[in-house]
GUMARLO-112616 format. One line per 10 residues: for each residue y, x negated, z of N, C-alpha, C, O. Coordinates in pm, whole numbers. Layout:
% residues N
Y/X/Z/Y/X/Z/Y/X/Z/Y/X/Z  ...
END
This chain:
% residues 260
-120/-85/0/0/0/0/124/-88/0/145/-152/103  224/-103/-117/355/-109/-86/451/-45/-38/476/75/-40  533/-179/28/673/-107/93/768/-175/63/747/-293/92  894/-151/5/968/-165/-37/1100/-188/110/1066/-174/227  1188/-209/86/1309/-201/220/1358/-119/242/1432/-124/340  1348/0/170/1377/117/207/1304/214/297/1354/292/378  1152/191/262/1026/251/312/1023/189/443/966/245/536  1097/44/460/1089/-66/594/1166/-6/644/1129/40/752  1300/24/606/1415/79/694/1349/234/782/1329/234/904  1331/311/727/1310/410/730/1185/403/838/1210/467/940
1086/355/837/983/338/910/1047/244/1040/986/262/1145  1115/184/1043/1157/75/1155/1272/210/1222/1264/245/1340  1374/272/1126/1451/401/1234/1353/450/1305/1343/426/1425  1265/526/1237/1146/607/1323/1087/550/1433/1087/614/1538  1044/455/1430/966/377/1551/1082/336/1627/1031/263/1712  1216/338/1651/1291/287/1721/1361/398/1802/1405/393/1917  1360/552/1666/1362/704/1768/1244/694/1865/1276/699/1983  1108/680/1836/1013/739/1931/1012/630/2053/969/641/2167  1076/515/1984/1075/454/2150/1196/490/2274/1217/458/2391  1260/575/2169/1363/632/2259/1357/717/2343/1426/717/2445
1257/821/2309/1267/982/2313/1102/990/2359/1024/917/2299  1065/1058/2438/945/1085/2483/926/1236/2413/819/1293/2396  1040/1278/2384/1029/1482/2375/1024/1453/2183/1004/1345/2127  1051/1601/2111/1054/1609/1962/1185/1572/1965/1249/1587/2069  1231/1528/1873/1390/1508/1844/1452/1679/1802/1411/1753/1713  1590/1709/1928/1609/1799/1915/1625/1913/2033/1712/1993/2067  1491/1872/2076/1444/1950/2160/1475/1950/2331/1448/1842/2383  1516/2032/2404/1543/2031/2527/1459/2119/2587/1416/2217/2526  1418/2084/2756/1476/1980/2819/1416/1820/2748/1313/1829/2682  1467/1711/2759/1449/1620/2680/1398/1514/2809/1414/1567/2919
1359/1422/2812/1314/1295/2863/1295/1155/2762/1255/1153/2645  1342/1031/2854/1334/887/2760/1179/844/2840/1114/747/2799  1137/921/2943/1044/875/3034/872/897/2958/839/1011/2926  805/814/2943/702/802/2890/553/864/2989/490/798/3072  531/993/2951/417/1017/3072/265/993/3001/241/1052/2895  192/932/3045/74/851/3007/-49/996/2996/-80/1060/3096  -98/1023/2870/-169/1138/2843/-323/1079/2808/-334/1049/2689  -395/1065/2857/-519/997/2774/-657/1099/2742/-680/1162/2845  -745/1130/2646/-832/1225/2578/-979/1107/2583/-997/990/2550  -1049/1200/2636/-1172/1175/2618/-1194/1023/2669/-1268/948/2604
-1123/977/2794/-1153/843/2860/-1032/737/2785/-980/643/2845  -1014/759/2700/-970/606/2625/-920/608/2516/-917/513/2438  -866/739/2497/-721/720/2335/-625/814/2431/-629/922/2490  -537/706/2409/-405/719/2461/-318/731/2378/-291/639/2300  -236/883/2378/-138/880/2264/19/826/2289/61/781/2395  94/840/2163/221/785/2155/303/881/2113/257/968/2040  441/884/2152/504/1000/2074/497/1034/1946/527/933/1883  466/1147/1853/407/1180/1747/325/1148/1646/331/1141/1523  232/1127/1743/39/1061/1718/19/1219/1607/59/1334/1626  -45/1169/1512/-118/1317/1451/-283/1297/1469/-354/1207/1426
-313/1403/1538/-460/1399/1577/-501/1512/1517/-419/1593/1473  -658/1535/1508/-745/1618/1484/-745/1732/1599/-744/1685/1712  -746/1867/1592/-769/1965/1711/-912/1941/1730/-935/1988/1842  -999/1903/1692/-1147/1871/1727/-1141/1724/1866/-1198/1722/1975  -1059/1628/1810/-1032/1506/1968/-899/1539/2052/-802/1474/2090  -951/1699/2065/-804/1767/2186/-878/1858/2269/-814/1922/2353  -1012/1877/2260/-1074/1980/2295/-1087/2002/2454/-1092/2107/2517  -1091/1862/2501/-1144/1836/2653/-993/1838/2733/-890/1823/2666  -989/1850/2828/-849/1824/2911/-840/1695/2918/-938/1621/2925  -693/1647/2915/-690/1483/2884/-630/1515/3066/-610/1617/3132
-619/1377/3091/-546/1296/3222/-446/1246/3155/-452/1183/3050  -304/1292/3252/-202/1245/3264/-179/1148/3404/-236/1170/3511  -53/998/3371/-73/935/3489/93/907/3432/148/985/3355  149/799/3478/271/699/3544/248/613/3550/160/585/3631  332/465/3440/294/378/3525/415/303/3630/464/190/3626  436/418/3722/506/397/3844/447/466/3942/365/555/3920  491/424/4076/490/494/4182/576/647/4201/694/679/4190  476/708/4229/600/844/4266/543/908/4398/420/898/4399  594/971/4510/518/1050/4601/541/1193/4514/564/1213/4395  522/1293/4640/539/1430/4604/459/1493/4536/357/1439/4494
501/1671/4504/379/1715/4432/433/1765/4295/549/1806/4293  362/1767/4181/384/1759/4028/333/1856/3972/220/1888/4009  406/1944/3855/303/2022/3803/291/1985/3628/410/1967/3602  231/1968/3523/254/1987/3405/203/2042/3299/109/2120/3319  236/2024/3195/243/2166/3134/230/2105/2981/282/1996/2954  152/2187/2876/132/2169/2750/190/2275/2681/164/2388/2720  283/2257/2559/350/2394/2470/364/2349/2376/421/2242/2357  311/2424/2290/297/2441/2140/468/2436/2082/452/2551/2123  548/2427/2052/662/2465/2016/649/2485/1836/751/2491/1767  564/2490/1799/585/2540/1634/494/2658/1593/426/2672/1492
518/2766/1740/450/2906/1665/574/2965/1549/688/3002/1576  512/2957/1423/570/2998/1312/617/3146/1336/579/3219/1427  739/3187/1203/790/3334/1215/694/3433/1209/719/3541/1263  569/3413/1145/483/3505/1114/447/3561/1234/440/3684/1238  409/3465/1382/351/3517/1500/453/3488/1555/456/3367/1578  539/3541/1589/700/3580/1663/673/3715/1758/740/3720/1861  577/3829/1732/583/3933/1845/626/3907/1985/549/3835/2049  715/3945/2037/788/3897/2162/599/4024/2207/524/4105/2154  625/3931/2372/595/3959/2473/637/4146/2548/734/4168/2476  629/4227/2604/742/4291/2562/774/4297/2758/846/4376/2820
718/4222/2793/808/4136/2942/888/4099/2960/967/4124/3052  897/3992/2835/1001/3927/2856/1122/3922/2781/1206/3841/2822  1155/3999/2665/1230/4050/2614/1225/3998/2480/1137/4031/2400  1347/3892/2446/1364/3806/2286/1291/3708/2362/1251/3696/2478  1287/3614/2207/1215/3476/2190/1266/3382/2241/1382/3351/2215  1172/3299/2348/1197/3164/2324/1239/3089/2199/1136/3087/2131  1322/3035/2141/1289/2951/2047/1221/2839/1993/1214/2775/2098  1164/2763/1906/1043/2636/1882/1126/2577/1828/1244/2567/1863  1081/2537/1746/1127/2449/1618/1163/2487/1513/1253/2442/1442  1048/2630/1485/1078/2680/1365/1179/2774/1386/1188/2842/1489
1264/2781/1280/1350/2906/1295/1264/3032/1302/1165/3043/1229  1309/3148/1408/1281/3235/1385/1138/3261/1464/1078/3368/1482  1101/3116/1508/985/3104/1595/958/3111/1685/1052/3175/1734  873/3088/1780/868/3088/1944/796/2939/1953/794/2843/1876  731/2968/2098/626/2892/2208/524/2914/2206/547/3029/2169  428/2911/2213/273/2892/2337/273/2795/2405/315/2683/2377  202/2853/2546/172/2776/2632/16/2712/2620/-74/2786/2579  -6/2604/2648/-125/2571/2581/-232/2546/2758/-350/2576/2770  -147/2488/2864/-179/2444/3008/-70/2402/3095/18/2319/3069  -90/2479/3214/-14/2472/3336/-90/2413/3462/-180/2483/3509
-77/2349/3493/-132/2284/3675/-71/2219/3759/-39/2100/3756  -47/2323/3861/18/2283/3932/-47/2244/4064/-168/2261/4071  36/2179/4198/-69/2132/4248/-66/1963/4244/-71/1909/4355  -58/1882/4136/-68/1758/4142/-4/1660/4243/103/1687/4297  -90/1516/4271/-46/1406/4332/-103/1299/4257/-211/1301/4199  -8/1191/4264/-40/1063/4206/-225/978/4265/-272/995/4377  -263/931/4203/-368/854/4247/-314/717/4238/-214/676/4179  -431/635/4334/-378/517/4333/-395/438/4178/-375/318/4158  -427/519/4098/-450/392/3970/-354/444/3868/-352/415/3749  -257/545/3947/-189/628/3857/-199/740/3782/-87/769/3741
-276/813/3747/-318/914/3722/-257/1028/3866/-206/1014/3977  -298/1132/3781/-229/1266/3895/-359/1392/3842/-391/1447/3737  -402/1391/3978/-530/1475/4030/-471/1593/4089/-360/1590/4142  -572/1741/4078/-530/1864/4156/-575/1850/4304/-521/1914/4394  -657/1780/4319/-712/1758/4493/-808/1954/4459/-834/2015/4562  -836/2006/4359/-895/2118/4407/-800/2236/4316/-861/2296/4229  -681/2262/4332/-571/2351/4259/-632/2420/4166/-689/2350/4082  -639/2530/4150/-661/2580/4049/-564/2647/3904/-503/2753/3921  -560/2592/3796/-436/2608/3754/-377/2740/3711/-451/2837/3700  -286/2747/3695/-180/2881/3678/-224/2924/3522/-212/3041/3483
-285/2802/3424/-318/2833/3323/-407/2744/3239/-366/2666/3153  -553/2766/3277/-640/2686/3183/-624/2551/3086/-546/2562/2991  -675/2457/3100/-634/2373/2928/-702/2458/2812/-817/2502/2819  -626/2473/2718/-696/2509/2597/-581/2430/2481/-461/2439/2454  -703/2347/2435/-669/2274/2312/-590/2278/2180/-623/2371/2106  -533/2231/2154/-469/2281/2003/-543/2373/1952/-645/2394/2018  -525/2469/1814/-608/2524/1748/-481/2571/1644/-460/2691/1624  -385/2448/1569/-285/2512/1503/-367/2587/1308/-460/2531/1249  -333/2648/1283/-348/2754/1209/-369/2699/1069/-292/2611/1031  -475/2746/982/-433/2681/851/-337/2792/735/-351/2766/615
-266/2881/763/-206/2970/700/-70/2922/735/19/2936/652  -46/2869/847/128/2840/895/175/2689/831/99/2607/781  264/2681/840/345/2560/836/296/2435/932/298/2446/1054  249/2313/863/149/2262/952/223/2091/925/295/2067/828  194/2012/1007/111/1983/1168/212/2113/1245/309/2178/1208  125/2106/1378/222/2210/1486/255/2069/1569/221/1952/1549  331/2127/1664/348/1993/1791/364/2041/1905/442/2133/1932  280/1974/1994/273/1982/2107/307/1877/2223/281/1757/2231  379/1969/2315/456/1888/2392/374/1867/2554/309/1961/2601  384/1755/2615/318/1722/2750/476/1717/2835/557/1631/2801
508/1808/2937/597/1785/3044/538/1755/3154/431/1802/3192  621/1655/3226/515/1656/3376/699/1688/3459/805/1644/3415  675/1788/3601/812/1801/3630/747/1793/3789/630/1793/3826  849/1789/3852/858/1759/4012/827/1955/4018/842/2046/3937  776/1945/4163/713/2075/4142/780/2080/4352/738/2009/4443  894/2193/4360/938/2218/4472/779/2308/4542/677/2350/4487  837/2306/4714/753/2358/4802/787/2514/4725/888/2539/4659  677/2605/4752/709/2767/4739/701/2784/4555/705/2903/4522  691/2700/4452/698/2710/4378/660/2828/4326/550/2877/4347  770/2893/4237/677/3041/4168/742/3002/3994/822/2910/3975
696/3079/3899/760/3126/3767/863/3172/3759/869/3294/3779  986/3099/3727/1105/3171/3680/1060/3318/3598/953/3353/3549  1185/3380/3609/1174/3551/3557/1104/3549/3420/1017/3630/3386  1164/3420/3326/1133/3432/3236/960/3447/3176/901/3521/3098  924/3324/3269/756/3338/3210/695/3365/3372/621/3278/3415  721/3470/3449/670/3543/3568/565/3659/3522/570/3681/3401  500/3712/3573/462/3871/3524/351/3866/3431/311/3968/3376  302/3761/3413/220/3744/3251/78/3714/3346/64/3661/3457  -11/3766/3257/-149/3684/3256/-178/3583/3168/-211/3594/3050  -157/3442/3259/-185/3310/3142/-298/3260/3198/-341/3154/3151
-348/3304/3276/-511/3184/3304/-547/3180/3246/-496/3074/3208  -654/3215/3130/-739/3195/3005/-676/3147/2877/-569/3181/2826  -760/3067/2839/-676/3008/2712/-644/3058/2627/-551/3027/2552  -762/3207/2619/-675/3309/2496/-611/3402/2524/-643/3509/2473  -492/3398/2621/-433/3494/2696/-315/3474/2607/-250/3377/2568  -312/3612/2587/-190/3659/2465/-67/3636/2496/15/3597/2413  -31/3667/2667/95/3654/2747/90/3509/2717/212/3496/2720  51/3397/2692/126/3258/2689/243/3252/2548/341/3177/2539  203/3341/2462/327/3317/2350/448/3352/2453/473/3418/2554  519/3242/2337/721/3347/2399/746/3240/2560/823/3284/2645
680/3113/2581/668/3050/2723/794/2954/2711/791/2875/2617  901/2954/2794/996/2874/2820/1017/2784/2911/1051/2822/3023  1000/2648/2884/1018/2549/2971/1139/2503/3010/1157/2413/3092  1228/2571/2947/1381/2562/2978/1391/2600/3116/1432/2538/3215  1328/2761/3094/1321/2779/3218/1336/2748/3345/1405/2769/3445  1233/2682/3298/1131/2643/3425/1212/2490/3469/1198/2465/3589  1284/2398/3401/1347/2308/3381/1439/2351/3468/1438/2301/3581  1561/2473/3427/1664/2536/3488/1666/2530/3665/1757/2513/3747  1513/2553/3675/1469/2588/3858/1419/2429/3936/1440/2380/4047  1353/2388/3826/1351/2272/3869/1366/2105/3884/1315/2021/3957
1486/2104/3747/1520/2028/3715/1449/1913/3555/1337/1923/3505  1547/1829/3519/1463/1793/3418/1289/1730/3456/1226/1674/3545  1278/1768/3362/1169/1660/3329/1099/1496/3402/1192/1417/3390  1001/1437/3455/986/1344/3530/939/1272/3394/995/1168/3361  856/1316/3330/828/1212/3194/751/1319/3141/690/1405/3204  762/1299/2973/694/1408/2876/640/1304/2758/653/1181/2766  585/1365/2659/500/1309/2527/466/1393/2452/449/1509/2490  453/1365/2354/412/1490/2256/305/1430/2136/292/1316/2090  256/1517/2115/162/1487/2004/184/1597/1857/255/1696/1872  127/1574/1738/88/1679/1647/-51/1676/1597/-127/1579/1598
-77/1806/1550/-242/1813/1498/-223/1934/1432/-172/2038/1474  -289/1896/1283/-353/1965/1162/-406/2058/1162/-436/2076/1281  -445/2143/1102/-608/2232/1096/-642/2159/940/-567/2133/847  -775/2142/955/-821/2049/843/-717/2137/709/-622/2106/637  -786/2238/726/-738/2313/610/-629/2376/547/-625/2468/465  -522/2298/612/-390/2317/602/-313/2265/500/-294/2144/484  -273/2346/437/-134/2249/309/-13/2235/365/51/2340/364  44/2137/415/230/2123/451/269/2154/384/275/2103/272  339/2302/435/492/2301/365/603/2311/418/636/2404/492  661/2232/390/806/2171/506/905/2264/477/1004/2281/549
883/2323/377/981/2467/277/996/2587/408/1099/2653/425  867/2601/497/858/2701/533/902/2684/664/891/2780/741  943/2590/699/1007/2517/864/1115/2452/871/1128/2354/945  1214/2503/787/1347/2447/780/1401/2483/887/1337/2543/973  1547/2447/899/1579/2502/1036/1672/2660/983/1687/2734/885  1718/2643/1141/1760/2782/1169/1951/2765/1078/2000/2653/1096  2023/2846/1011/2161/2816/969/2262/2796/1102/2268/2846/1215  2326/2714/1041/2462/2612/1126/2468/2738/1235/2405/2680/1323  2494/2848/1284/2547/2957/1309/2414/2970/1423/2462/3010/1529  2321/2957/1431/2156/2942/1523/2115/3052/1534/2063/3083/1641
2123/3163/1410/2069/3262/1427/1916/3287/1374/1862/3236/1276  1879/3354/1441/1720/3367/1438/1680/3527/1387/1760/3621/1387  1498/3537/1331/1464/3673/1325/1486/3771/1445/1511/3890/1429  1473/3711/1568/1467/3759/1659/1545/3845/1726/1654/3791/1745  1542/3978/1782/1642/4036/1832/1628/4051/1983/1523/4061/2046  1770/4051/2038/1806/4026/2180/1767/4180/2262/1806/4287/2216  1710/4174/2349/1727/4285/2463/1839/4312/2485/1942/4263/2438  1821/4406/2570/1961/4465/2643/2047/4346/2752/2163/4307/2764  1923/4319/2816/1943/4230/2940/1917/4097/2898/1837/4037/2970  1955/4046/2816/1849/3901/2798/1872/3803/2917/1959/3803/3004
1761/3715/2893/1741/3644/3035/1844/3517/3021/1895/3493/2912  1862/3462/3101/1986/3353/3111/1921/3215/3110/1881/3160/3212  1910/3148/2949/1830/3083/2939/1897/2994/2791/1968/3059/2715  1870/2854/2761/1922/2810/2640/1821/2767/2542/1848/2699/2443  1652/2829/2587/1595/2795/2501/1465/2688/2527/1463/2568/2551  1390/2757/2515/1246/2641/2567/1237/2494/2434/1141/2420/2457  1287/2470/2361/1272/2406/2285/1446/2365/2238/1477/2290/2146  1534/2431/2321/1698/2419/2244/1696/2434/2110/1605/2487/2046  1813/2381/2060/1864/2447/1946/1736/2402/1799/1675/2299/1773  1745/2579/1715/1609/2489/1636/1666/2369/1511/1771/2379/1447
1569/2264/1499/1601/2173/1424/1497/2181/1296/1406/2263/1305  1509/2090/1166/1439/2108/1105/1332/1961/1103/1348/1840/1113  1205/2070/1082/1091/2007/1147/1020/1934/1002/918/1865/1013  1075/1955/893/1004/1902/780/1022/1783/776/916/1721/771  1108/1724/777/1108/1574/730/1040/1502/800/949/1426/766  1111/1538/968/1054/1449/1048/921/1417/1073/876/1303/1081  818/1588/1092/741/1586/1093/622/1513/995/515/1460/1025  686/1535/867/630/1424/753/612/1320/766/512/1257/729  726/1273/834/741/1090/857/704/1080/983/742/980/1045  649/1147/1028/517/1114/1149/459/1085/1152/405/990/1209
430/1181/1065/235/1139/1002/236/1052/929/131/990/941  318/998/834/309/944/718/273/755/862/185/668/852  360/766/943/379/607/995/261/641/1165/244/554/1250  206/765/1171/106/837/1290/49/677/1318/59/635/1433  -19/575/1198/-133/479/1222/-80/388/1301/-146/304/1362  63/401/1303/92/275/1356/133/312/1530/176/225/1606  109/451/1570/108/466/1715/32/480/1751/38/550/1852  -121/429/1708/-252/454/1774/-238/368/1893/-167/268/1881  -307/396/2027/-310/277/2113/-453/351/2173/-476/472/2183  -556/213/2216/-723/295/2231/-767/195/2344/-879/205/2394
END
């Protein structure tokens, strides 16, 4: 394969964003803090690794490599449910926003409960989580790779669900209440982020089309329509950005964030 200095430039910006940014570019709440995600013992991803939903299946371990006391909870979200699956919740009123215009969230895993181990890693001691792991499974009809985000956040005594994602049944992985899930939220109550990561993954049978995940117009209006009451919130994913290019040039340079 040739590369030319343009293809160098371009590939050297990218790797110099992801060493910046632990979150998608764009996206809030945001973190520079790197939280250590590892699958199946021993592949450890990097910010916008493109993996297979087949090596996502198992619950990975998240760790630090710092000291922290206290107790932690974190959390996996889809942020590129496409316009097609937009049905609000009807709990919680309008949409979270994703990435895609016009899009939402899923929640993919919640556990709360955590403490650091001594080798770094963060164990439930027992906890049972607020919401199952369940693995990627992005779509081959939508706008593809999807991306998924790892937050790990400081988790106060008494902890409950902001209003926004309260009221829902999310324990099971195919629990319908996880669309429409805002980590803004949840951010709002408890502050940013301690360290996040993100990954993307395919469905084999997927054609990209970056046509269909542009962003939202200058103006940030969406399909979505507002309740009466809407909840006081800026967005589980902030303002939407467009996910084609970048997402392209993810994958296209993915080989070079393998770490095993």
């Amino acid at each position: 394969m040739k590369f030319n200095a343009l293809t160098l430039a371009v590939a050297s910006a990218w790797m110099w964003q992801q060493a910046e940014a632990q979150t998608p570019p764009g996206t809030q709440p945001a973190t520079g803090n790197n939280l250590g995600v590892t699958y199946n013992g021993t592949a450890k991803i990097l910010p916008g690794l493109l993996l297979p939903p087949a090596s996502l299946r198992n619950e990975p371990t998240v760790s630090l490599n710092r000291t922290v006391s206290g107790t932690y909870m974190v959390m996996l979200v889809d942020l590129s449910i496409a316009a097609a699956n937009t049905t609000s919740n009807s709990t919680v009123g309008p949409l979270a926003p994703g990435l895609r215009c016009g899009g939402t969230t899923r929640l993919h895993w919640l556990q709360t409960g955590l403490v650091q181990s001594a080798n770094g890693t963060f164990v439930s001691n027992g906890t049972a989580p607020l919401a199952v792991y369940g693995g990627p499974g992005p779509p081959a009809t939508a706008p593809s790779p999807n991306v998924y985000t790892f937050y790990l956040f400081s988790q106060p005594a008494n902890f409950t669900l902001p209003a926004w994602d309260a009221g829902r049944d999310i324990y099971a992985a195919s629990a319908a209440d996880r669309r429409n899930f805002s980590v803004t939220a949840i951010s709002d109550v408890v502050g940013a982020p301690v360290a996040a990561n993100y990954l993307q993954s395919q469905n084999p049978a997927a054609v990209n089309n970056s046509a269909a995940a542009q962003a939202c117009p200058a103006n940030g209006t969406t399909s979505a329509t507002p309740s009466a009451t809407p909840a006081s919130f800026t967005g589980s994913a902030g303002k939407a950005v467009e996910v084609g290019g970048w997402v392209i040039m993810a994958g296209v340079f993915a080989g070079a964030a393998f770490a095993f």
